[in-house]
C-alpha positions in Angstrom: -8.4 -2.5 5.6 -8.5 1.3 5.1 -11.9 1.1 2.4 -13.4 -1.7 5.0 -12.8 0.9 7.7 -14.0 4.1 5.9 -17.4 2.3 5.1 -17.8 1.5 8.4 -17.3 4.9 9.9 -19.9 6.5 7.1 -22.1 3.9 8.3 -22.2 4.8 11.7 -22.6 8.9 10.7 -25.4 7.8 8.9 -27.0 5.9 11.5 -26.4 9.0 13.9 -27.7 10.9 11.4 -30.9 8.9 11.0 -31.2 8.6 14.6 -31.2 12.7 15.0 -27.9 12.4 17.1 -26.3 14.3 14.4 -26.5 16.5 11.3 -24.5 16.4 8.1 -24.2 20.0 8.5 -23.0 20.2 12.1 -19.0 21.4 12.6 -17.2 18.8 12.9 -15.5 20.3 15.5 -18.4 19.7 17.6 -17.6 16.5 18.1 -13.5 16.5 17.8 -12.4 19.0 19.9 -8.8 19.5 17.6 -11.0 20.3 14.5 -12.6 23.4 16.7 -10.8 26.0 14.5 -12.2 24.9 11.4 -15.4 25.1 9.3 -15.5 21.8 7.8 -18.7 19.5 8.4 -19.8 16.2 9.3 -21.0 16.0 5.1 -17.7 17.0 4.5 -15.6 14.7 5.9 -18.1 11.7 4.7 -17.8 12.3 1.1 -13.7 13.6 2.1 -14.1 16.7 0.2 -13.0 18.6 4.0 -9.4 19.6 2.6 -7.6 18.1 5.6 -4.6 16.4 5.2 -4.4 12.8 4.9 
């Protein structure tokens, strides 16, 4: 369920991103107010490179 669910979720980024609701770039802690202190991005929780514990 865990790959069924991650495809999903990119899915939906990338349709935000298409529809200019988002950037790849933007903090993620834009959008999720816990990941405020950190620097990692929208890109980089997509491809899971954001060095955040499982």
């Amino acid at each position: 369920m865990a790959s069924n669910t991650t495809a999903f979720t990119a899915a939906a980024m990338m349709r935000l991103v298409t529809d200019g609701r988002i950037r790849l770039d933007d903090r993620a802690g834009r959008y999720v107010p816990r990941l405020s202190e950190h620097t990692i991005t929208i890109r980089q929780l997509l491809k899971q490179t954001s060095g955040l514990p499982e």
